[in-house]
C-alpha positions as CSV (number, residue, x, y, z in Angstrom):
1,X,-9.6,-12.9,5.5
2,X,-8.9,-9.2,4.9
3,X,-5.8,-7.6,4.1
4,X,-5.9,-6.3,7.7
5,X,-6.6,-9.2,9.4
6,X,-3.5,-11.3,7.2
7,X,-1.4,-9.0,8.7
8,X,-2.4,-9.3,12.4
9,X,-2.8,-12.6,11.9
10,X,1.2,-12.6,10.5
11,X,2.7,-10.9,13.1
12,X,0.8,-13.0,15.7
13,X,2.4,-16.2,14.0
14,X,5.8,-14.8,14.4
15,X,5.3,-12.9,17.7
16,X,3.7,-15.4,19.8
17,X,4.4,-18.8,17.4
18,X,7.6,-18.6,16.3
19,X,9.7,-16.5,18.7
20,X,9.3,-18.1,21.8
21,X,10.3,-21.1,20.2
22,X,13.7,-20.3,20.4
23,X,13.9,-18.7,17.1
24,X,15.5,-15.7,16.9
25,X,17.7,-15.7,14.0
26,X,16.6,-12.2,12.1
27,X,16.6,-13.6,8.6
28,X,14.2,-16.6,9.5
29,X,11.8,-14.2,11.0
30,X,11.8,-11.7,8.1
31,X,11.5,-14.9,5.6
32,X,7.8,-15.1,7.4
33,X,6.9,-11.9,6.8
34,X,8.3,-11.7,3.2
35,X,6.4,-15.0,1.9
36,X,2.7,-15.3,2.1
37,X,2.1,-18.4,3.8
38,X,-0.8,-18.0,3.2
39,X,-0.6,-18.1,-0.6
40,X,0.1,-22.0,0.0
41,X,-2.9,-22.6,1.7
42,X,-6.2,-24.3,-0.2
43,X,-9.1,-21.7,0.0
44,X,-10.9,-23.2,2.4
45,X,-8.4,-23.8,5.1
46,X,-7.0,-19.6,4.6
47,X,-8.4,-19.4,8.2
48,X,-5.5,-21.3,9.4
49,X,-2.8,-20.6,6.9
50,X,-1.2,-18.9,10.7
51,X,-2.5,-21.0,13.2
52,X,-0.7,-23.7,15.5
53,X,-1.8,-26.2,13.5
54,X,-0.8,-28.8,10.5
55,X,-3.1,-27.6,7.2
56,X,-4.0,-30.2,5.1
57,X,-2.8,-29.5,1.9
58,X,-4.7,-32.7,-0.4
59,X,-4.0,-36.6,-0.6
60,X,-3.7,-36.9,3.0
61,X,-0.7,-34.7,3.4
62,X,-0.3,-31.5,5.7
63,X,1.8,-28.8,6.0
64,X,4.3,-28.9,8.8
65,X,3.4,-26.4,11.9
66,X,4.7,-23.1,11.8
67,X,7.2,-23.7,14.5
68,X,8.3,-26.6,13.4
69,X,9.3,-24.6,10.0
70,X,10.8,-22.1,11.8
71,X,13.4,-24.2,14.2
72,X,14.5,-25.8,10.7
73,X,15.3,-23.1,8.8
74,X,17.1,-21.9,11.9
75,X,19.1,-25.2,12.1
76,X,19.5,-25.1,8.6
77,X,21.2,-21.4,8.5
78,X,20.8,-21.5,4.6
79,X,23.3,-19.0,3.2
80,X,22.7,-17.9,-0.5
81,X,24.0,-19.8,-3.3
82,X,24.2,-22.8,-0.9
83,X,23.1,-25.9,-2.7
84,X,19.8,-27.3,-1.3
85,X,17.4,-30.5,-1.7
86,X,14.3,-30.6,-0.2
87,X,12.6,-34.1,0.0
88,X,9.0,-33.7,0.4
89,X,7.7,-30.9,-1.7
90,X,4.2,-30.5,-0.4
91,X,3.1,-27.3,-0.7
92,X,5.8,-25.7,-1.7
93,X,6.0,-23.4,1.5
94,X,9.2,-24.0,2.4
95,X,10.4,-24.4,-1.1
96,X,10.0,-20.7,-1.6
97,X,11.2,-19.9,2.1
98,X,14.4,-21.8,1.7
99,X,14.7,-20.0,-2.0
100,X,14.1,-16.6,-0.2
101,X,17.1,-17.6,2.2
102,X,19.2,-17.6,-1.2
103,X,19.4,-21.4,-1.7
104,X,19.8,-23.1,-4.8
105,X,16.5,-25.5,-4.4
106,X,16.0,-28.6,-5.5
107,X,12.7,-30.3,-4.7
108,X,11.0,-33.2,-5.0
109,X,7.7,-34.7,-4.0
110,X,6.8,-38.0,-5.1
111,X,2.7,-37.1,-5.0
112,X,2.6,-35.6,-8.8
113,X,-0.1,-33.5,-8.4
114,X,1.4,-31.7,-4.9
115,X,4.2,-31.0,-7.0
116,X,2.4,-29.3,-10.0
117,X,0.0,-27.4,-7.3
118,X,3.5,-26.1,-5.8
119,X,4.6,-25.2,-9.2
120,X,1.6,-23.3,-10.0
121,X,1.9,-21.5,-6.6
122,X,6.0,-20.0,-6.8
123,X,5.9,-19.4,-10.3
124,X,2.8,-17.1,-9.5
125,X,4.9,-15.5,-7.0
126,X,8.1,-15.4,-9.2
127,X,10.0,-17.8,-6.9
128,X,13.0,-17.9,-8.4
129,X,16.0,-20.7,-8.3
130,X,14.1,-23.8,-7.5
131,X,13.7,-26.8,-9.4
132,X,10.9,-29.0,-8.4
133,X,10.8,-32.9,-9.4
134,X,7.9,-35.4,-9.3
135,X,9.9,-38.5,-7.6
136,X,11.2,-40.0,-5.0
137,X,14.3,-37.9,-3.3
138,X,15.3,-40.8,-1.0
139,X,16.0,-42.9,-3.7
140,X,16.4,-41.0,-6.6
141,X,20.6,-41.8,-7.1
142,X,21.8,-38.4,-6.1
143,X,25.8,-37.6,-6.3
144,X,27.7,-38.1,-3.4
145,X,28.6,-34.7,-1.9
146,X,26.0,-32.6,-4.3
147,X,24.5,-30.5,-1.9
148,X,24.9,-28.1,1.5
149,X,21.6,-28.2,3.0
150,X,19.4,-31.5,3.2
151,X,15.8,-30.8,4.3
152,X,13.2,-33.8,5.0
153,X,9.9,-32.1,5.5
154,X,8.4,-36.0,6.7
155,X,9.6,-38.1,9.6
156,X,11.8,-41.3,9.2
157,X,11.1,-44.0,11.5
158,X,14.9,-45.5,10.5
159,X,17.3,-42.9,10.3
160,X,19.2,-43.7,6.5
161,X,23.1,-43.0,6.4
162,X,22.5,-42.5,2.8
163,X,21.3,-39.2,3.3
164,X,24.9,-38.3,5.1
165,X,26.9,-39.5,1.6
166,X,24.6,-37.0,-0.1
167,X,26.4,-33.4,2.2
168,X,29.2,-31.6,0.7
169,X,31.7,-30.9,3.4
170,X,29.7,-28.6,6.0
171,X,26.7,-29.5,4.6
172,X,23.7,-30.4,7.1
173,X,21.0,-31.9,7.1
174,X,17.6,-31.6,9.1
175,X,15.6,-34.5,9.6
176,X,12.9,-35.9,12.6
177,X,13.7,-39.7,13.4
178,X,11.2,-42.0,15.4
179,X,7.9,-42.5,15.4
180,X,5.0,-41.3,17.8
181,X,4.1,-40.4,20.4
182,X,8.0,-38.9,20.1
183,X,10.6,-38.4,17.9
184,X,13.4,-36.2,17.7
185,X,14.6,-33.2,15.0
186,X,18.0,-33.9,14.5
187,X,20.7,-31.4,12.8
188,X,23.1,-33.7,11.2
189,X,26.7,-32.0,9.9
190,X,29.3,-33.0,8.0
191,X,32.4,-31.0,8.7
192,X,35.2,-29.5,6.0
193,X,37.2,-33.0,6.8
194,X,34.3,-35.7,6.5
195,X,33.5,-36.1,10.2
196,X,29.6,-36.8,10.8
197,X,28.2,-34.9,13.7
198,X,24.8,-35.4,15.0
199,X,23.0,-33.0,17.2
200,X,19.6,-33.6,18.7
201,X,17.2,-30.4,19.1
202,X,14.1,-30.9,20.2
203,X,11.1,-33.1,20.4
204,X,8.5,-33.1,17.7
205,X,5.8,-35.4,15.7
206,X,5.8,-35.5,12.3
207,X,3.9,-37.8,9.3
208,X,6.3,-40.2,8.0
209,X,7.4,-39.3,4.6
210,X,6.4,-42.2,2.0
211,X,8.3,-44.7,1.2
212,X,10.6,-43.8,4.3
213,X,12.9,-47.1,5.6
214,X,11.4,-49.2,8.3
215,X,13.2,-50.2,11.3
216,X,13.7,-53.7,12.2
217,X,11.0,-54.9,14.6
218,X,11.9,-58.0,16.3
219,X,9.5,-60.5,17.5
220,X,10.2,-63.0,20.1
């Protein structure tokens, strides 16, 4: 694509994507327009790097939609300095986005090789306070309380309390719950004296993350 056309192409994302999704929080939209999405995006899918659409990104994985993005970060409402661990990596989108926001990132993605492609990608763009680690963040034996934001770019199909212990005190936490044909994004908050609070937003589909818990099927 030209440099025009990455441009038109931009603004369309934003203009007729993002914003009539219900995303209208200023610094979210200018994250889009300050990091290249399309800088994340494997040669041969560049075409897309704005379109409605997931983009594969290698070993079966995809990117999550635009919008989908979007209505996180806005949930999120990342303030800089915050503390913030992002499970699910992938390409390393987000990372940078959430890093532009002023968070303190950590990342991890337990596909090695997504995780040194992401690598490769923000340190060519100069992406600065993140730390990306090839594992698994649902189980890695994170400190209670250790961080502000909690972003899980995969579904769950069993929603994990664990992930609750991990939020300092108004820390929250976006993560999609169910599986298909619907599941639900959910802003999960832990207020300055401990309570949980659990807000649903909207309806979505998203790949399960690996290794995510299974819920109990019964069989009678």
């Amino acid at each position: 694509m030209l440099a025009n056309d990455i441009e038109t192409a931009r603004f369309n994302m934003i203009a007729q994507q993002i914003r009539p999704w219900e995303v209208i929080d200023e610094r979210v939209l200018n994250t889009y327009e300050a990091v290249p999405r399309e800088h994340f995006v494997d040669v041969e899918y560049k075409g897309l790097a704005f379109a409605d659409v997931a983009v594969p990104i290698g070993e079966d994985q995809q990117m999550m939609k635009p919008v989908q993005e979007a209505r996180m970060l806005q949930a999120l409402n990342i303030q800089p300095g915050e503390s913030v661990l992002e499970i699910g990596t992938g390409s390393g989108f987000l990372t940078a986005c959430m890093a532009h926001l002023g968070g303190i990132v950590t990342s991890y993605e337990i596909r090695t090789s997504l995780s040194q492609r992401a690598a490769e990608r923000l340190q060519a763009l100069k992406i600065e306070h993140v730390e990306l680690v090839a594992g698994d963040g649902l189980h890695a034996g994170l400190a209670p309380n250790s961080f502000q934001v909690i972003a899980v770019t995969g579904s769950l199909p069993s929603y994990p309390n664990s992930l609750e212990d991990l939020l300092a005190p108004g820390g929250r936490l976006f993560v999609v719950v169910g599986e298909g044909p619907v599941m639900s994004a959910m802003l999960v908050t832990r207020s300055a004296e401990g309570e949980i609070w659990k807000e649903k937003l909207f309806e979505t589909v998203l790949p399960p993350l690996d290794k995510a818990p299974q819920p109990s099927h019964f069989v009678f």
